[in-house]
C-alpha positions in Angstrom: 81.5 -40.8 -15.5 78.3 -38.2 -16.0 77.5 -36.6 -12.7 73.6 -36.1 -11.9 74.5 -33.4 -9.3 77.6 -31.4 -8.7 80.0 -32.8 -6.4 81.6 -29.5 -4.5 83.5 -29.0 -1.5 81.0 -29.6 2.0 80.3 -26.3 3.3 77.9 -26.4 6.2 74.5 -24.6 6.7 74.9 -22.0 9.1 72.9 -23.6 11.7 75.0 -26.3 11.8 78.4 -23.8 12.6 79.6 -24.4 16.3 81.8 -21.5 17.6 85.0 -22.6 19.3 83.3 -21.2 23.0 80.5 -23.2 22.1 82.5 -26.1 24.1 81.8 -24.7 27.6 77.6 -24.3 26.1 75.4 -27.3 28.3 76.1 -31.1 27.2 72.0 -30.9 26.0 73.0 -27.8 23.8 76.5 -29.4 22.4 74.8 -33.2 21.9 71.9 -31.2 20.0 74.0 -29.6 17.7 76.3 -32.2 16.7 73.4 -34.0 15.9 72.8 -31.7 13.8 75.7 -31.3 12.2 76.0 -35.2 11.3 72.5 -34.9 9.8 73.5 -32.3 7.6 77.3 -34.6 6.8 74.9 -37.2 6.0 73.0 -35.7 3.4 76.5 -34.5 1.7 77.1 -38.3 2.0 74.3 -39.3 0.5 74.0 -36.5 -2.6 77.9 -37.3 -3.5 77.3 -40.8 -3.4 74.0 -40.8 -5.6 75.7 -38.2 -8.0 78.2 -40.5 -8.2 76.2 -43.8 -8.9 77.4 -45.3 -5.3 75.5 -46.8 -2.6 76.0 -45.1 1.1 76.5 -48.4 2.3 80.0 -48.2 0.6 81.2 -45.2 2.9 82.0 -45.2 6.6 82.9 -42.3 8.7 86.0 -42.5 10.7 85.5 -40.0 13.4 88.3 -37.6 13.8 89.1 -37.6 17.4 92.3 -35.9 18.0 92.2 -33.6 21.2 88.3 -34.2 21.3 87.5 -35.1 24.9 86.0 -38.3 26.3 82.7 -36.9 26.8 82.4 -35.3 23.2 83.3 -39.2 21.9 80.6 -40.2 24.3 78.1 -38.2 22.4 79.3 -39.2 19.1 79.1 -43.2 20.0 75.3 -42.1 21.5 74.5 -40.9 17.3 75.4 -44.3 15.9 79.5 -43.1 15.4 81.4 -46.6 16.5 84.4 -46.0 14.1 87.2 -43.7 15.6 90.6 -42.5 14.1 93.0 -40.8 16.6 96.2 -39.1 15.2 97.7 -39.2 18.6 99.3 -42.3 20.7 99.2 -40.9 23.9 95.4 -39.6 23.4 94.5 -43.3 22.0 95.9 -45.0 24.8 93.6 -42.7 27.3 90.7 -42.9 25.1 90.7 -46.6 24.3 90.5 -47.3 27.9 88.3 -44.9 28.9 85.8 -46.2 31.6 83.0 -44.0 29.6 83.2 -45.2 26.2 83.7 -49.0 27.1 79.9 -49.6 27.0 80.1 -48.6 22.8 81.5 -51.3 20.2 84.1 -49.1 19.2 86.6 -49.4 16.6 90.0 -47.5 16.6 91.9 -46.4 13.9 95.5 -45.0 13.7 94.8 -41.7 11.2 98.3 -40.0 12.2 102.0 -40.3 11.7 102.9 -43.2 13.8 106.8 -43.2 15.2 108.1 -46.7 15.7 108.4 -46.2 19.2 104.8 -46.1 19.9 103.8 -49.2 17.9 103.6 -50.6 21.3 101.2 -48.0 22.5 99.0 -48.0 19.3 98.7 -52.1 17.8 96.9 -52.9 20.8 94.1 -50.9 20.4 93.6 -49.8 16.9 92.1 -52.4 14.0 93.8 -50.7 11.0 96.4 -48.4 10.2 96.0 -45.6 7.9 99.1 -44.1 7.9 101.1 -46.8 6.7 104.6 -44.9 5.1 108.1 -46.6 5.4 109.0 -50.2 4.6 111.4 -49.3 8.1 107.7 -49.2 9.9 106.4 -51.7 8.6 109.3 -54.4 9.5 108.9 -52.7 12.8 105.4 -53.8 13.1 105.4 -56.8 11.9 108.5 -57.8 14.3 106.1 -56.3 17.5 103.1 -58.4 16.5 105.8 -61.4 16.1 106.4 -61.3 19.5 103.0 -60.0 21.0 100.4 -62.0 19.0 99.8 -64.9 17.2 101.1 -64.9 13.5 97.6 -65.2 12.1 95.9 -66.9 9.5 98.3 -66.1 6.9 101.3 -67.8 8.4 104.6 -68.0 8.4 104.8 -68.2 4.7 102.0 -65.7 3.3 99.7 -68.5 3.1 96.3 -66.9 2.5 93.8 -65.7 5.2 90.3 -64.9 5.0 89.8 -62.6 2.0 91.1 -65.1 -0.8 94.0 -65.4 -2.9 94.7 -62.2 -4.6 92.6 -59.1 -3.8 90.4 -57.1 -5.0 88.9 -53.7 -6.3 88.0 -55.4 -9.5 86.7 -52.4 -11.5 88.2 -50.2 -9.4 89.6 -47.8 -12.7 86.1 -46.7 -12.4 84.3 -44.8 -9.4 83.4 -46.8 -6.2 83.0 -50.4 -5.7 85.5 -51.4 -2.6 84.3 -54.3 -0.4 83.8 -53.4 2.9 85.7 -55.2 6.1 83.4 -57.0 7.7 86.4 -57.6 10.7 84.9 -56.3 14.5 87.1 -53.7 16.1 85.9 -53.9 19.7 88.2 -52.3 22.4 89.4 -55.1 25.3 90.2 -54.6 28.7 91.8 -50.8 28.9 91.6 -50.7 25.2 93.8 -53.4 24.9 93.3 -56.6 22.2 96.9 -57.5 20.3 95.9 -58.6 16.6 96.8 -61.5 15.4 97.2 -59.6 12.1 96.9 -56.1 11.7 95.2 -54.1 8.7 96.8 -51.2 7.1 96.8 -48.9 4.4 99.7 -47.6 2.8 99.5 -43.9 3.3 100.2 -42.2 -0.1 101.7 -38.0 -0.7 99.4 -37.4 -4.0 100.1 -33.7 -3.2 103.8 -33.4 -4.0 104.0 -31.1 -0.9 107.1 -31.6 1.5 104.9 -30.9 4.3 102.9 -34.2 3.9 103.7 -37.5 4.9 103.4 -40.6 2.8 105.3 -42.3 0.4 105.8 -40.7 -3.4 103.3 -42.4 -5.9 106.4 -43.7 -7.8 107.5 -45.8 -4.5 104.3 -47.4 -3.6 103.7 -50.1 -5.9 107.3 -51.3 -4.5 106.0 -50.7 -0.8 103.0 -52.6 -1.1 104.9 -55.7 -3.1 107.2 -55.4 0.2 104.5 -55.1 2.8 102.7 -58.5 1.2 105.8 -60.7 2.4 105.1 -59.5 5.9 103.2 -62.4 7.6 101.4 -60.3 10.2 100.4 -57.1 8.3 96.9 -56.9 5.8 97.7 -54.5 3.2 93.7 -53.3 3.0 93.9 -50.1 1.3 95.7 -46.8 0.3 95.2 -43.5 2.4 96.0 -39.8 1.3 95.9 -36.4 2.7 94.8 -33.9 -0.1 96.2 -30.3 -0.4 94.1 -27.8 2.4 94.5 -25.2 -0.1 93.8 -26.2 -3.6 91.0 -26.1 -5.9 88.4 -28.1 -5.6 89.5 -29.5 -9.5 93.5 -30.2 -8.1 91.8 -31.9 -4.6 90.1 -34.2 -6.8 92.6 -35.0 -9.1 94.4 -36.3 -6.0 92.1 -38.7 -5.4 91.8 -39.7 -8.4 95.3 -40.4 -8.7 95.1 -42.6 -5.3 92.7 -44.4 -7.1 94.0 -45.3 -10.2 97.1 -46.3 -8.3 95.2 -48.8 -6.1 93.8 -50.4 -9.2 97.5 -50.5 -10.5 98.5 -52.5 -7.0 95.3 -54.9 -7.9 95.9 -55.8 -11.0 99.3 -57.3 -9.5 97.2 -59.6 -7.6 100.1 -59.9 -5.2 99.2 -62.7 -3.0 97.8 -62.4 0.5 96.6 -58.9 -0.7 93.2 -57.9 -1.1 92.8 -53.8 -1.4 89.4 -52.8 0.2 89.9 -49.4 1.1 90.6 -45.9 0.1 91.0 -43.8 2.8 90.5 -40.2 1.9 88.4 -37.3 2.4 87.7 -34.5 5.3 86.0 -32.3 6.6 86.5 -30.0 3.4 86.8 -32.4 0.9 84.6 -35.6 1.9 81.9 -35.2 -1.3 85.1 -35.0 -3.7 86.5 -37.9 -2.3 83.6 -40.1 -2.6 82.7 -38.9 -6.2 86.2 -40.3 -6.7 85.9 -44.1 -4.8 86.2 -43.3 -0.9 85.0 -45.7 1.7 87.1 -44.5 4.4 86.2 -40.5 5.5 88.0 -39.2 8.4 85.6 -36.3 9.8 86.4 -34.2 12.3 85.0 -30.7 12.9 82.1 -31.3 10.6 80.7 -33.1 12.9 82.7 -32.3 15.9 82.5 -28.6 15.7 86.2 -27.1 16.4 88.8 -28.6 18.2 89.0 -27.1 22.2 91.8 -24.6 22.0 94.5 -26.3 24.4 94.8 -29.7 22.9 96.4 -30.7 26.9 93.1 -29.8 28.3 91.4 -32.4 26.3 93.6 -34.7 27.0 93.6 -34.2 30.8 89.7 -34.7 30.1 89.8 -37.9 28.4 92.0 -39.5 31.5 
């Protein structure tokens, strides 16, 4: 697909730079420059997604909130920012429940490894799951929401819910064109609200590097065939993680290749599945992604402005 304007890694106008002391500057002073800083995100957002013959209406931010205090999040939710990815279980559980953010229809997502003991920590308060990266995890899952919620509309059997028969990203081989989940995510009492069913994404290494998690691009197709027999789990998407360090022609072959692999699991119209999302993109990276079919980007410091230097003080903060 022809390009009407380049499509280059985000750098940010130096107005729009926040300097790690910057987080002890007045709330007036930190508010006024993140807004600043999303305007500027959302222009990027907007020139990938024209140069890339997509609509913005495609794209949602996840905000990136991992050792980001309470008060920050406050902000953010303030600028029109509901959706929220934390990395972290213990930092979800505090800001979930936090008496400050329970005013704002928020919607959590799980954006980090998740460890098996903490699905009981995590389902409760998150609507979908990015990170998505073991069959082991997901039979883990799916026996916690068993026992903890209702089985859901597609039953016991994989009878079909609300999306249809087969799913989705018809076209997909080219740029764009996911369906956006219309589902609310809004937090319950202490963050609490166990799913009937819960969304996720398979989360996919398109890197090759051993530092990454996900599963190999060979093993996913066979992942996502497995995940569609669990009753309780919505395979929605495919997440990945591109290389910090490569070229801005490697990062977007990595999406790319995310892409082309969700329209491979489509085309298998496994039943029960219906493949909405692609989660990738950052705070580097976010105008590659879309020119390559994001809808999910998980932004952090370009909009945030870096992370507070003792990751416990935020935490303390957000309690």
């Amino acid at each position: 697909m022809a390009h009407r304007n380049p499509v280059t890694f985000y750098t940010p106008p130096p107005e729009a730079l926040l300097a790690a002391g910057d987080w002890a500057a007045s709330p007036e002073t930190v508010r006024r420059r993140m807004a600043e800083r999303l305007r500027h995100v959302e222009e990027a957002i907007q020139l990938a997604a024209h140069a890339s013959g997509r609509s913005r209406a495609e794209i949602q931010i996840v905000l990136a909130t991992k050792t980001v205090p309470v008060d920050r999040l406050r902000m953010a939710a303030e600028l029109g920012l509901t959706c929220f990815g934390e990395n972290r279980a213990q930092e979800l559980r505090a800001k979930a429940g936090a008496p400050e953010l329970a005013a704002y229809p928020l919607e959590w997502h799980f954006i980090g490894y998740l460890q098996r003991n903490k699905i009981k920590d995590v389902c409760p308060r998150i609507t979908m799951l990015h990170s998505l990266d073991r069959l082991e995890l997901a039979r883990s899952l799916d026996e916690w929401l068993r026992r903890h919620g209702a089985l859901g509309e597609r039953g016991e059997h994989g009878e079909h819910g609300e999306h249809g028969e087969h799913g989705g990203l018809d076209g997909l081989g080219e740029r764009g064109g996911l369906e956006q989940n219309t589902k609310p995510g809004k937090s319950g009492k202490d963050g609490e609200n166990v799913p009937s069913r819960l969304d996720v994404l398979i989360e996919v290494n398109t890197s090759g590097e051993p530092s990454k998690h996900g599963v190999s691009p060979a093993d996913t197709i066979e992942l996502a065939r497995r995940v569609a027999e669990l009753p309780t789990l919505s395979l929605r998407g495919l997440m990945t993680v591109a290389s910090a360090t490569g070229s801005e022609s490697e990062v977007r072959r990595q999406f790319a290749s995310l892409r082309e692999l969700a329209a491979r699991i489509a085309a298998l119209r496994l039943p029960g599945v219906h493949l909405q999302h692609l989660s990738m993109g950052m705070s580097r990276d976010f105008p590659l992604a879309i020119a390559e079919g994001a809808t999910l980007i998980r932004l952090g410091t370009a909009i945030l402005g870096p992370r507070p230097a003792e990751p416990g003080a935020a935490i303390q903060a957000a309690v």
